[in-house]
N, C-alpha and C positions, 0 to 999 in steps of 0.2 A: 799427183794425178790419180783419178780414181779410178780402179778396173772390176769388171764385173766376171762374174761365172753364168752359166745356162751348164742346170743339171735336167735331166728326166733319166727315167728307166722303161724295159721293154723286154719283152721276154723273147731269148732266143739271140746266138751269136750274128747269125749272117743279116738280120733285119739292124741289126746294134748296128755293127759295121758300118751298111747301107746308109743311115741314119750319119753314121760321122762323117762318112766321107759329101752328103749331101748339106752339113752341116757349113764342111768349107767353103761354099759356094755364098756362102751368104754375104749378106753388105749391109753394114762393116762386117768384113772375114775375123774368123777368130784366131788370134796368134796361136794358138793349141787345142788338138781335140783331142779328148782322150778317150778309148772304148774298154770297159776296164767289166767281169764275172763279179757277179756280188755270190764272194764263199758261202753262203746260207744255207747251199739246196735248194732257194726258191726257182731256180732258172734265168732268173732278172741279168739283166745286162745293166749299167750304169753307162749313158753316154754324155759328154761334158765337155764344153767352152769355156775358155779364156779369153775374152774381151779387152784391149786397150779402149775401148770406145764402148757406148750403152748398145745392147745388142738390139735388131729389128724383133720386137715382141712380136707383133702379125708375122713374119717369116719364121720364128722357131714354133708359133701355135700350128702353121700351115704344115711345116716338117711332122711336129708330133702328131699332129690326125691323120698324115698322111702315111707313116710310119708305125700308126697304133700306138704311139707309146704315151706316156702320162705327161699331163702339160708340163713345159720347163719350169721350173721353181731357177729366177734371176735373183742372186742377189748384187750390190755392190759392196766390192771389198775396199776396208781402211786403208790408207798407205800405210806402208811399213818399211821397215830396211830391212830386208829378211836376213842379209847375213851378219846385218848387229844382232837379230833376235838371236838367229842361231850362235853367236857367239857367246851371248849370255846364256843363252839355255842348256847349250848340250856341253857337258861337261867333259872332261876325257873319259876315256873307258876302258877298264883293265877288264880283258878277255885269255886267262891262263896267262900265259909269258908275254899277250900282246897289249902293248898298248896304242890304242887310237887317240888322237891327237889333233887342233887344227894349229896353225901357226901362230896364235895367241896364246895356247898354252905351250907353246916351246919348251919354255924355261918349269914345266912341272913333268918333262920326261924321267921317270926313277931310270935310277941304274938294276943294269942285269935284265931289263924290259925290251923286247922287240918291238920298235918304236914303228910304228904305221903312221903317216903325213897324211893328213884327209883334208884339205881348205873346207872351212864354213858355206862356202859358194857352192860346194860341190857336195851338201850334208849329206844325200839319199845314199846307204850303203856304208855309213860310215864305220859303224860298231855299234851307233848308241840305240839301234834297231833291236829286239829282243834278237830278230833270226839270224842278223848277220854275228853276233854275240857269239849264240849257239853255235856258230860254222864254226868260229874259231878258238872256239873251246874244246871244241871233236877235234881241231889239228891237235890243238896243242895236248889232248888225251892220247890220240894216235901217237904222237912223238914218244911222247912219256912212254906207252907200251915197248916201244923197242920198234915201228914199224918209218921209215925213210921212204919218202914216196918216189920214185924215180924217174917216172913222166905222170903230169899232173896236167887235168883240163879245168875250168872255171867256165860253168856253163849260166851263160844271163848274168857276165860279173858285171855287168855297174858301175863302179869305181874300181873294181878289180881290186878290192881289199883282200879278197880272201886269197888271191891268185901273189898277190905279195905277203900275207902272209907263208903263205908255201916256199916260197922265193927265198923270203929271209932266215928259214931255216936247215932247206933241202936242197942239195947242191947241184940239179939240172935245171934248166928254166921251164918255165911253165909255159902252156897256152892259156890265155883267157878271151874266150867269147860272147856278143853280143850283138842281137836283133836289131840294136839301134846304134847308129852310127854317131850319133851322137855322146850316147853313153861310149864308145869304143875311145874317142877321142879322149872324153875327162878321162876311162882309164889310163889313155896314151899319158894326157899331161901328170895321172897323181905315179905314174910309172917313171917318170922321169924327177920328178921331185922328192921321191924316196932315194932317187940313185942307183934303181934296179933295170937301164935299159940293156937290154941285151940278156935278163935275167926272166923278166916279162915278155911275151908277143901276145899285143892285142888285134884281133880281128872281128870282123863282122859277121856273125853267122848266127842261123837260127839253130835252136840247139848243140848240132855235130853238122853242121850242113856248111862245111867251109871245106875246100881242098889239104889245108894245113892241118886241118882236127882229124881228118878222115887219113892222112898219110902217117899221122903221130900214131895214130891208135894202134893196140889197143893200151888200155889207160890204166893205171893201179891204182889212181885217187880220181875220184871228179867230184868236185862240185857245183851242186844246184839250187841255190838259192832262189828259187823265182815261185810260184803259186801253185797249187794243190792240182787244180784242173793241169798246165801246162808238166807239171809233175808227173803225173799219171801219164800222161799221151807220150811222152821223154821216157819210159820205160824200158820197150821193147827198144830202142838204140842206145839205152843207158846198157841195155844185157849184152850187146854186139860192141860195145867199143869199149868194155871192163874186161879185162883181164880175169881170169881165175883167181880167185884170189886177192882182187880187185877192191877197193874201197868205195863208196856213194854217201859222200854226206850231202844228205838232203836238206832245204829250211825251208820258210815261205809259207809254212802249215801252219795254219789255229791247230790248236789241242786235241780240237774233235773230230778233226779229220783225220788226224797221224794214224789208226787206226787201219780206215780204209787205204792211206799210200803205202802202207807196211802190208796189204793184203796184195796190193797189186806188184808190187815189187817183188814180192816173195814168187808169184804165178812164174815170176821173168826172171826164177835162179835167183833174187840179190835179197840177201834175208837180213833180217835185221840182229844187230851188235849190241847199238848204245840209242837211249833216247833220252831226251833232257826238254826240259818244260823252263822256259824265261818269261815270265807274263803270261798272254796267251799262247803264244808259241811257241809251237816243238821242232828240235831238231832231232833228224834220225841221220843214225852212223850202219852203214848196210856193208854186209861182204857179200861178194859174190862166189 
């Protein structure tokens, strides 16, 4: 069955927004909208549909003149089996002591390796990402130093990969949270098929904005994996919920921004340690 996308752009967050949520009203509705900052410094917003069905061209040209933004560019997508592709494509991925893994490569877990269970179904987050790589390469630097993190947050975990890496080496359980309820659940399921329940707590919150993050605090590791903008804004409560002494590994930066998140960190007490470059992207290791 063939599915289609509707992309445009627009400048400015609250018009973007306006624009997706007017998006869902349409007929055929689109099974997903997504409102996503293009990192550039242009200002641009990117907003975008998911189609089971060919979308109303006259209704998304009426949306975009009426929203300012550039006509949709529709395309139709091939079918695919996306977690055959992902199964052929993303290979395991050794990150310091850890290894990321789906349940096809099983049987290629080395020994002496911190074995991370990620399903192909569940790819986004898994390791084979440059920044989620990064994250856990700053634990497993951390560790090597001599430092055991005691209470530990996973801010925007996803799969909650880096929130059981922490898990499988440091002996309190971690919180990991997330915006999307969605995401909260696959980390529930990949927390349970590692074998870490009661070792993980996953919740739903926007950055620290959950009554569990807000009673743990404050924090000696956090991790933030999530975009340079949401990065930046995440600051001033990254400073109120670290501890003195505190850890912040950050990811989710292009190259050319790490820069600027290391100026605005430092403003908010958390200065910078360690940074590592995977592709285009940088991971920063901040104390507070």
């Amino acid at each position: 069955m063939p599915t289609f996308t509707a992309l445009t752009t627009l400048p400015g967050k609250e018009p973007a927004e306006k624009l997706g949520e007017a998006m869902e009203r349409l007929n055929p509705e689109p099974t997903g909208v997504g409102v996503f900052e293009i990192e550039d410094g242009s200002g641009l917003w990117e907003v975008g549909g998911y189609f089971i069905e060919a979308p109303d061209e006259a209704g998304l040209a009426v949306l975009a003149a009426a929203f300012g933004a550039k006509p949709f560019v529709i395309s139709e997508l091939p079918e695919t089996d996306w977690v055959a592709k992902v199964k052929r494509e993303l290979a395991p991925v050794e990150a310091g002591r850890f290894f990321v893994y789906g349940s096809h490569d099983a049987d290629k877990v080395p020994e002496g390796t911190e074995p991370l269970l990620i399903e192909a179904a569940m790819a986004f987050g898994t390791g084979h990402h440059g920044t989620t790589q990064g994250c856990l390469r700053a634990l497993d630097r951390l560790d090597n130093d001599g430092f055991t993190g005691q209470n530990v947050a996973d801010i925007g975990c996803g799969t909650a990969v880096l929130a059981m890496g922490a898990a499988r080496i440091w002996p309190n359980p971690v919180l990991a949270g997330d915006i999307d309820p969605v995401a909260v659940e696959v980390a529930a399921a990949n927390v349970t098929v590692n074998g870490l329940e009661g070792r993980v707590k996953c919740v739903v919150a926007a950055g620290f904005d959950n009554p569990e993050l807000e009673q743990a605090a404050p924090f000696d590791l956090v991790f933030a994996n999530i975009l340079k903008a949401p990065l930046i804004d995440l600051a001033p409560d990254m400073a109120s919920h670290l501890q003195d002494g505190g850890y912040a590994i950050l990811s989710g930066i292009l190259n050319e921004q790490a820069d600027e998140v290391i100026a605005v960190y430092a403003r908010n007490g958390i200065n910078l340690v360690h940074r590592e470059e995977i592709g285009e992207w940088t991971t920063l290791t901040l104390q507070k």
